[in-house]
N, C-alpha and C positions, 0 to 999 in steps of 0.2 A: 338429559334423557327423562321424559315423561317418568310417573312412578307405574310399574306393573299392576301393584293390588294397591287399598286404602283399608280403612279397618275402621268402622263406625262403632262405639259402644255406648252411646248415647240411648239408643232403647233398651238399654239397660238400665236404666238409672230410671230410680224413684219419681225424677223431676220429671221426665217426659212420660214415665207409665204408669204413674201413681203406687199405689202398693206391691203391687207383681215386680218392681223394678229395685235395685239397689241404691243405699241410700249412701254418703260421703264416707261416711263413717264406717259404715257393713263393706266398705271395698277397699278403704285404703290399709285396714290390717294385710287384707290380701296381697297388695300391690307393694306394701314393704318385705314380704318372704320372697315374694317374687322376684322382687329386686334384688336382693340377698343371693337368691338363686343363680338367676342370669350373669351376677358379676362372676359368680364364681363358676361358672358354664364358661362365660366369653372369657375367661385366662386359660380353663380347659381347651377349648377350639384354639387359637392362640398357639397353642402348642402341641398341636397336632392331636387333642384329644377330638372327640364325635366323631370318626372318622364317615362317617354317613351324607355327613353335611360338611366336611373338607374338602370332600372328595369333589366336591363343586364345581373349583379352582384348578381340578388338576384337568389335563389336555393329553396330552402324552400319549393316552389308553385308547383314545378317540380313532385313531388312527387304522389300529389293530383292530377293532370291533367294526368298524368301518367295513375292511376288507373280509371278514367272513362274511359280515351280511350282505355284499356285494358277489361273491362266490355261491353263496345259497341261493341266489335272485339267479342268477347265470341257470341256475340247474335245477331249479323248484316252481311251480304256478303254485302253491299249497306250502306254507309250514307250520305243522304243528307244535304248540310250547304246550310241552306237559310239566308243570309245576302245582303247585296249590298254595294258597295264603301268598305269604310277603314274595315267590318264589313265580306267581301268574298276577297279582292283583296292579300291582304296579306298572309292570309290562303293557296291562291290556289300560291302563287311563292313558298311560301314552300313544299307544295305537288307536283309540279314539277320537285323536283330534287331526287324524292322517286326513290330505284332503283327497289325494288318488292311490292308494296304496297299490306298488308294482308286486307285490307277493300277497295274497292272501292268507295271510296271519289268522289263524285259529288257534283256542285255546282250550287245550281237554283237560281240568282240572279234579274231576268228579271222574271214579269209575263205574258209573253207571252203566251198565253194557247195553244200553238202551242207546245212550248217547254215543258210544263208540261205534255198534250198528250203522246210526244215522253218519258218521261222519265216515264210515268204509265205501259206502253206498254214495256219498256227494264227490269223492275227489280222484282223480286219477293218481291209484300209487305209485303210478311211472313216473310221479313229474310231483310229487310230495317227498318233503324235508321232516325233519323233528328238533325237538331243543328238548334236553330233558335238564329241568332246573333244580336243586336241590343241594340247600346251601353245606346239612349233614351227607347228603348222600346214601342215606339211609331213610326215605321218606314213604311210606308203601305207599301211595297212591299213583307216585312220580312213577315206582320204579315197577308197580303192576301195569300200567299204561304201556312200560317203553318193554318189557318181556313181553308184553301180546302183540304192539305195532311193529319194532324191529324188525323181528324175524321176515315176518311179512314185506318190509320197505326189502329188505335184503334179499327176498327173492324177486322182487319186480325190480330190483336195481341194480342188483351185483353188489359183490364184497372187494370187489380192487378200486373203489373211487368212492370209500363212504364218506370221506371229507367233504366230499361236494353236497350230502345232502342231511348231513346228521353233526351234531356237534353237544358235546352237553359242557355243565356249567356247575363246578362243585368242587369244597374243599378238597386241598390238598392230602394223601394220606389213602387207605386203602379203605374206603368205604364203598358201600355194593355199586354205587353209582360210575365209582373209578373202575373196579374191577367189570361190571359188565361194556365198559368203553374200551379198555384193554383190550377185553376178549374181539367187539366188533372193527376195532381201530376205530374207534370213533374219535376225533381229537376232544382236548377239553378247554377248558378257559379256568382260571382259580377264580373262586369264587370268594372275594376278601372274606379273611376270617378275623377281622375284627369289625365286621358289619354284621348283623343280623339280618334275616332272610326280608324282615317286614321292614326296613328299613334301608332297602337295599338298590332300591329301584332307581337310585343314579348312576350303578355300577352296570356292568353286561346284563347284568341278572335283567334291566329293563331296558336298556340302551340297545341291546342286538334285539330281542323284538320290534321296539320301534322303528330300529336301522330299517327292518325287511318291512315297514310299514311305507317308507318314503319320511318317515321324522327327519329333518335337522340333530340329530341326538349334539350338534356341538350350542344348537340355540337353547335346549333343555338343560345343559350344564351352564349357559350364560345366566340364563333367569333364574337359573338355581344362586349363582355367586352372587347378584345383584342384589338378590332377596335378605341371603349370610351378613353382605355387605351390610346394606341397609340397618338389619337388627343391630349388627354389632356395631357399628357407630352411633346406635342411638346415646344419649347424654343423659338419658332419663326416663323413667318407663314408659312413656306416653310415646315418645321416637322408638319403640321397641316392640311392633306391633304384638310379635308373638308371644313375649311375656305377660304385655297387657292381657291377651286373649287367655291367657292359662290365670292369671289372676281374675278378672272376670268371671269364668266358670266357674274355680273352685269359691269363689265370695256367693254364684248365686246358690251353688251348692250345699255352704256352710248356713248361711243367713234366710235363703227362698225354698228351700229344699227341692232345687233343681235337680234331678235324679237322673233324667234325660237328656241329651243335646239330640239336638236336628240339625242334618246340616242339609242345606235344599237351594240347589245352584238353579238358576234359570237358564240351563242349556245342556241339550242332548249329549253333548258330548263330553260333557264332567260327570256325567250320571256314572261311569265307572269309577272315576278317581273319588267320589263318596264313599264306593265301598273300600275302596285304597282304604279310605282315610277311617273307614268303621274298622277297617283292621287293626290298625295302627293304635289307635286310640282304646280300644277297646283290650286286647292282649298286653301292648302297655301298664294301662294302670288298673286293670282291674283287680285288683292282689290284696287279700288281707282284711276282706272288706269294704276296701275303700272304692271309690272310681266313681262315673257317671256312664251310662248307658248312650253310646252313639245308635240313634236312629237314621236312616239315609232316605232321602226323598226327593224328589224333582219337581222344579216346575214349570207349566203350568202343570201334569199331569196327577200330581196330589195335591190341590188344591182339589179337586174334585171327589178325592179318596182319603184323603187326611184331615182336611183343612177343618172341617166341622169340631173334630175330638182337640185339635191345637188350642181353636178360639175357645169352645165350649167344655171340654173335658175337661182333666185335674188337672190343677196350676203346676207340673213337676217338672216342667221341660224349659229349657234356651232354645233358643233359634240364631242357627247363622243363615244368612239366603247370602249366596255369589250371586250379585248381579253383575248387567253387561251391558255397553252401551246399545239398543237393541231402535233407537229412533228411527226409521226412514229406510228400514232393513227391512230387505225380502220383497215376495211379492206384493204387490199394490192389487187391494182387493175395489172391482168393476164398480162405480158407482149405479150404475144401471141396475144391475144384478143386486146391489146391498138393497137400493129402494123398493125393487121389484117383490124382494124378499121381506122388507117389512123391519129393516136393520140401517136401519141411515148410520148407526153411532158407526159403523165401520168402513162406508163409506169412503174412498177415496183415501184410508191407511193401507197400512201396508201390516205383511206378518210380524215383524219386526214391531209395529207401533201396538201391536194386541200386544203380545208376549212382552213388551216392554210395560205396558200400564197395570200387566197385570203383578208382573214382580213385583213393583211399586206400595201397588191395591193391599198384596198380601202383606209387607211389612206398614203399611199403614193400619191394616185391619187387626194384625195380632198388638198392635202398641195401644189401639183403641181399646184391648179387652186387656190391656195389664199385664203382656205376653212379654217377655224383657226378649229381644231382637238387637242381634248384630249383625253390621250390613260390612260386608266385603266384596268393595267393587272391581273387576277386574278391566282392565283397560281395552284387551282383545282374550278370544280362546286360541291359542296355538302354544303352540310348545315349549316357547320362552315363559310365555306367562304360569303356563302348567309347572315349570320347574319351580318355579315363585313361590307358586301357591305349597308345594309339597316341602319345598323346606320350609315354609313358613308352618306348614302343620309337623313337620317333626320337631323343628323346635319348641312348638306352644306345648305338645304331647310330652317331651323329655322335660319341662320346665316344673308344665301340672307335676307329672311323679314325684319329682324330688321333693317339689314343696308336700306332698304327701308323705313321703318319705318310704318310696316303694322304689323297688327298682325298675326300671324301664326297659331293659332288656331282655328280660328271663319269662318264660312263659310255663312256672312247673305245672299249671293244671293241667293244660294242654299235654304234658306229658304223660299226665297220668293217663286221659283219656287212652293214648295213644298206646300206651302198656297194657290195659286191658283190652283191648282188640286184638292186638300180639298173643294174649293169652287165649282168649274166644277161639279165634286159628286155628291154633296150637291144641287145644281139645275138641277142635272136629277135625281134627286129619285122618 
């Protein structure tokens, strides 16, 4: 079987970027902790530790997630997944690579009542669903969204048949999210509780989204094992893309004073699974100090809005661009009309041959200013290869921490924030 993704780190290196690039020496302290790391990771997975990325392999669940979102599709044109972070972000990269989605999948993550407005006023409540995701169960955003929409589904739908259009998804235990599903009969789904929310996107938490998208959710856990697969039989760091990739970073980090990553895919439809992976990356390691700053971007679309501060601004940043085979795709633009127009170079290509030369263009042009560039090619965009890619970014993410020496799981700031808004509340009642 063809490989899914490839992993180039070649623009990273001294030899092809001259200064901006790391040098033999500046990478392989990296690539020895790293190593270090990984072994002692792949004994962990091995035996049933990351349960995030075990979870790959397992089938079994497929079946059961399958048939509610088959149930919901029966009895919904509209459903809504009210989550936020690890609990909507992952859900929606997999729903963007849907090619006809029989449910119209929406995602209210934000309680903006501006935005709830617009989404009362677009959908018929007679014929709309909800997901409410929340790995605590206790999330205010999730669970102000589902006390204002509820009620409301519940009077344009009735309360003797809410299974057919409500279902949520949350630890086991009596948290607000169980107890207002009690109260509605809402059924529930467990929400692993040895997964974290931002890490969670192979389990229901993103699978019954994509299900009501039209996804394969069983080709997302394939590409996801193949990916597991892959890393873990490699023999040596180089056969290990994702540890290469976390040693890479944290070398250009150490030695370049990379502060930043970009990660900038060349296709519309990874444009969500960036900010997946800003999530991911970012609550992960940022702790203590330590970490790099995920920036997300697309292209072509920022090359236009980015691309000048990349080449020409301060030297702080990595770049990864996903490219794609993109030759001889799409429409074929009119020779008539190109010459007409005073444009011969496009001429008798096609959209595919633009967007292709220009991925290209941009990792040529950041290597020519000393930009250290890793190229991660991907073979097709659908759902197999998206699983790929996201284990491949959970593991490079869990590898980076450790060699850090942060935990990868726990997000206390984030709590704190969340504590004093609790508070704020609480003295304007």
């Amino acid at each position: 079987m063809p490989e899914l993704y490839t992993q180039d780190v070649n623009g990273c290196m001294a030899d092809t970027i001259g200064d901006g690039g790391l040098t033999t020496d500046a990478l392989s302290g990296a690539r020895a902790v790293a190593w270090d790391v990984w072994h002692a990771m792949r004994d962990d997975i091995a035996e049933g530790g990351f349960p995030a990325v075990s979870i790959a392999s397992q089938v079994d669940d497929l079946v059961a997630i399958q048939d509610v979102a088959e149930n919901l599709m029966a009895h919904c044109d509209t459903v809504a997944v009210l989550g936020v972070g690890g609990s909507s972000l992952g859900a929606e990269a997999l729903c963007a690579v849907a090619l006809t989605p029989p449910v119209d999948v929406r995602f209210l993550n934000n309680p903006d009542p501006d935005t709830l407005a617009r989404f009362r006023a677009s959908v018929d409540l007679s014929r709309t669903g909800m997901i409410m995701v929340s790995k605590s169960g206790g999330t205010a955003e999730t669970l102000t969204l589902a006390m204002t929409l509820m009620p409301d589904l519940m009077t344009q739908r009735g309360s003797d048949a809410v299974a057919d259009y409500a279902v949520a998804i949350t630890e086991p235990g009596g948290n607000p999210i169980q107890r207002l599903a009690a109260r509605w009969n809402v059924p529930v789904i467990d929400h692993p509780t040895d997964i974290g929310g931002r890490y969670a996107v192979l389990s229901a938490v993103g699978l019954l989204p994509a299900a009501l998208a039209g996804i394969d959710i069983a080709s997302v856990r394939a590409g996801a094992a193949e990916a597991l697969e892959a890393n873990l039989s490699g023999e040596d760091i180089d056969a290990v893309p994702a540890a290469l990739g976390a040693a890479v970073s944290l070398a250009l980090l150490q030695s370049q004073g990379a502060k930043m990553s970009v990660l900038m895919p060349y296709a519309d439809a990874l444009a969500p699974f960036v900010r997946w992976h800003r999530q991911l990356w970012a609550e992960s390691i940022g702790k203590n100090g330590h970490g790099t700053t995920p920036i997300d971007a697309l292209g072509s679309v920022d090359q236009h809005s980015q691309l000048q501060l990349y080449l020409d601004g301060p030297d702080d940043k990595m770049f990864t661009i996903i490219t794609q085979p993109l030759a001889g795709r799409g429409d074929l633009v009119p020779p008539d009309l190109a010459a007409h127009a005073g444009i011969e170079f496009l001429a008798g290509h096609t959209t595919g041959d633009l967007l292709g030369a220009e991925q290209d263009a941009t990792i040529d042009s950041l290597c020519a200013h000393g930009r250290p560039v890793r190229r991660i090619d991907v073979a097709r965009i659908d759902p197999t290869a998206l699983g790929a890619l996201m284990v491949h970014f959970m593991l490079e993410t869990v590898t980076a921490c450790f060699m850090l020496g942060v935990d990868p799981f726990d997000q206390p700031a984030v709590d704190d924030g969340k504590e004093r808004a609790r508070a704020l509340l609480m003295e304007t009642k």
